[in-house]
C-alpha positions as CSV (number, residue, x, y, z in Angstrom):
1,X,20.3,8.5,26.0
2,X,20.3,4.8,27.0
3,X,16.5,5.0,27.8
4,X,15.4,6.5,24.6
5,X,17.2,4.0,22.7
6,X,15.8,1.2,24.7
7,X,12.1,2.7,24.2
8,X,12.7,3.0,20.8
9,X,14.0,-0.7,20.2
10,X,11.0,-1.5,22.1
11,X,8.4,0.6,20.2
12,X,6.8,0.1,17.1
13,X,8.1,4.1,16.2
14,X,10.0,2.5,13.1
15,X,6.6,1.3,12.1
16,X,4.6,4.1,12.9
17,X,6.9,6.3,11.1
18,X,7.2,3.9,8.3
19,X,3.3,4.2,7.8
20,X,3.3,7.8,7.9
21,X,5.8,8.0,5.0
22,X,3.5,5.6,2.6
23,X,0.5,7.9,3.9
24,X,2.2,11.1,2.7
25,X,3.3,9.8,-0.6
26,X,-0.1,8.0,-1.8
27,X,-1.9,11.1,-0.5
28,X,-0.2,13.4,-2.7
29,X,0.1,11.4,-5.7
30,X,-3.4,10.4,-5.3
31,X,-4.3,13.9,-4.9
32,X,-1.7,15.0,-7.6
33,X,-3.9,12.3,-10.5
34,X,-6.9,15.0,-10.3
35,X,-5.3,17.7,-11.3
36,X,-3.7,18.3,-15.4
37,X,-0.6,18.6,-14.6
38,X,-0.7,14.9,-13.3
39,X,-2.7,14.2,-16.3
40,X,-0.4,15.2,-18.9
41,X,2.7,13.6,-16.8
42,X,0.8,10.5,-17.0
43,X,-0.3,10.3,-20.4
44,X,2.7,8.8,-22.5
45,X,3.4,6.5,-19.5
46,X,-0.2,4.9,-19.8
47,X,-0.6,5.1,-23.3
48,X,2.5,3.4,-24.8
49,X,1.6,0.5,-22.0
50,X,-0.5,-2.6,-21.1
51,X,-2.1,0.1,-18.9
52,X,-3.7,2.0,-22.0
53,X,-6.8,-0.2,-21.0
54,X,-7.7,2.8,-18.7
55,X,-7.8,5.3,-21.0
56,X,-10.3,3.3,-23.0
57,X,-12.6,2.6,-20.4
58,X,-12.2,5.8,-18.6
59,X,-11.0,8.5,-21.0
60,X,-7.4,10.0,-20.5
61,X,-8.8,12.2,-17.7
62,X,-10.8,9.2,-16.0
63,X,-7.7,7.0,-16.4
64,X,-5.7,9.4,-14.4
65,X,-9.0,9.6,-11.5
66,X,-9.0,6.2,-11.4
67,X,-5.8,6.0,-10.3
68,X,-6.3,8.6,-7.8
69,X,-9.2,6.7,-6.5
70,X,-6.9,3.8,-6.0
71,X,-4.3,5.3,-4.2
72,X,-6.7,7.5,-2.0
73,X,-8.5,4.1,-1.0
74,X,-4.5,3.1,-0.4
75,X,-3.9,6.0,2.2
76,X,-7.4,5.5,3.4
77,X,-6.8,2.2,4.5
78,X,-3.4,2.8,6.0
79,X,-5.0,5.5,8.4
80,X,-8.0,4.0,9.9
81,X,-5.1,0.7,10.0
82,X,-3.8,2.7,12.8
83,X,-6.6,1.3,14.8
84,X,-7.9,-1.2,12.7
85,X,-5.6,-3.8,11.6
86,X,-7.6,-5.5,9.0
87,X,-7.6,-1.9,7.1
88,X,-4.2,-1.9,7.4
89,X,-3.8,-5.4,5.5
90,X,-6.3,-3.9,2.6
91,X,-4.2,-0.8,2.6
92,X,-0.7,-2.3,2.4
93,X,-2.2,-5.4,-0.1
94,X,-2.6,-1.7,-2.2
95,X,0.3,-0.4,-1.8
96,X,2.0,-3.7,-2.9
97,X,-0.1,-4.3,-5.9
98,X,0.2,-0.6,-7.2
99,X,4.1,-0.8,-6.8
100,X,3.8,-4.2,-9.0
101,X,1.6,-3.2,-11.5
102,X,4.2,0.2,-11.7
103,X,7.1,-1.8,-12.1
104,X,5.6,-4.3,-14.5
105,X,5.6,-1.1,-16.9
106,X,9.6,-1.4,-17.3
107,X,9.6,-3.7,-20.1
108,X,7.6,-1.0,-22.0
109,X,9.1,2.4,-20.9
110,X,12.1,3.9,-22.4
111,X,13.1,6.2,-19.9
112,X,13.4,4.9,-15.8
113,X,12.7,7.8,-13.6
114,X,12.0,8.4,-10.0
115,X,8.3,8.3,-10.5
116,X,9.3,4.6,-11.3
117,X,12.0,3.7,-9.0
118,X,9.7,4.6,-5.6
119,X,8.2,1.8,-6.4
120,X,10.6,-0.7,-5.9
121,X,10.8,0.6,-2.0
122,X,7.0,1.0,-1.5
123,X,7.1,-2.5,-2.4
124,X,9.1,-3.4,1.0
125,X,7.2,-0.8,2.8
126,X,4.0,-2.3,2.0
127,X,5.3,-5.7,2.2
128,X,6.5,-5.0,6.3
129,X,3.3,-3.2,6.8
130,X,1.2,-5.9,5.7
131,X,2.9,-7.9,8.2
132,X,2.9,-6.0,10.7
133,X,-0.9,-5.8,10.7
134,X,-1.7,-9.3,9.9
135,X,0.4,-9.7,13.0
136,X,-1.9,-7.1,14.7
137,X,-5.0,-8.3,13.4
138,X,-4.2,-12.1,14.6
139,X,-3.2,-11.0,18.0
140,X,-6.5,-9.3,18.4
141,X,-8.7,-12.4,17.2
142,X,-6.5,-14.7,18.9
143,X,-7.3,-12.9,22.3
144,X,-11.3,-12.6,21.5
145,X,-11.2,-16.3,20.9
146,X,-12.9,-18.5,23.4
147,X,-10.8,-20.1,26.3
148,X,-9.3,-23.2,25.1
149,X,-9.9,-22.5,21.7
150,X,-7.6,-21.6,19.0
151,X,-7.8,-18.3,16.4
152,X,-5.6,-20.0,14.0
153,X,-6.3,-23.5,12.9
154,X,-3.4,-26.4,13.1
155,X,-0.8,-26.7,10.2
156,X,-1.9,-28.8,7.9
157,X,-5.3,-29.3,9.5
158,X,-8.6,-27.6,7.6
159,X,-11.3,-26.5,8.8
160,X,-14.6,-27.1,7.5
C-alpha cells in the first residue's frame, strides 16, 4: 500500500486523470451541439444573451455547430496534448475561455443550472492543465536548446 501511494504522489495520474475527465465532457457536449435535442436546449440560453450574435451569423442550427466545433477542437487539442504539449496549452486556453464566456452569461440568465455551474470547475481544470503543459512544453525546449544557452530569456531582459 505504501508503494502505490508513493508512485502515485510521484506520478502525474492526478493529471492524467484530470485530462481525461475534461476530454469526456467537451467530447460529448461537443458531440451533443449537432444533434436537436442540444439545439432546442440551447436556444433560449443563446438567444436572450450577448451570445445571440451566433444565431445571426450562423442560423439557430449553425449557432449550435459552431459551438460544437469549438469544443471538439477543445478535446482535440487536449488528446494529441498527451504527447504534444503545445496542443495541450491551445486545448486548455479553450477550455478556459469557453468556461468564461459561459459564465459571463449569468448576468443575463434567470435560471442557474448545472449546464452553467460545470463551468466554474472546468475553469480550474483548464487553468492546471494549461500549466501543466506550458510546464511540459518548456521542459522540452529548454532541453533542445543549445549548450550554454538558455530556452527562456532573463527577467526583465528582452529579446530582440
Amino acid at each position: 500500500m505504501k508503494n502505490a501511494i508513493h508512485r502515485f504522489v510521484h506520478s502525474d495520474a492526478d493529471l492524467t486523470l484530470l485530462r481525461l475527465s475534461v476530454i469526456f465532457i467537451f467530447a460529448l457536449f461537443g458531440t451533443f451541439k449537432w444533434f436537436d435535442f442540444e439545439v432546442s436546449e440551447l436556444e433560449p440560453l443563446i438567444s436572450s444573451t450577448w451570445l445571440s450574435f451566433l444565431y445571426t451569423l450562423f442560423g439557430v442550427h449553425g449557432g449550435s455547430y459552431f459551438l460544437g466545433v469549438v469544443e471538439t477542437l477543445a478535446f482535440v487539442a487536449l488528446v494529441v496534448g498527451f504527447k504534444k504539449p503545445a496542443f495541450g496549452i491551445v486545448g486548455s486556453a479553450i477550455v478556459i475561455v469557453t468556461g468564461i464566456t459561459t459564465l459571463s452569461l449569468l448576468p443575463q440568465l434567470t435560471m442557474l443550472d448545472g449546464f452553467i455551474v460545470k463551468d466554474v470547475l472546468l475553469i480550474g481544470a483548464g487553468a492546471v492543465l494549461l500549466k501543466f503543459d506550458l510546464r511540459r512544453h518548456l521542459r522540452i525546449q529548454q532541453a533542445s536548446a543549445p549548450e550554454g544557452a538558455s530556452a527562456l530569456p532573463a527577467q526583465g531582459v528582452r529579446q530582440t
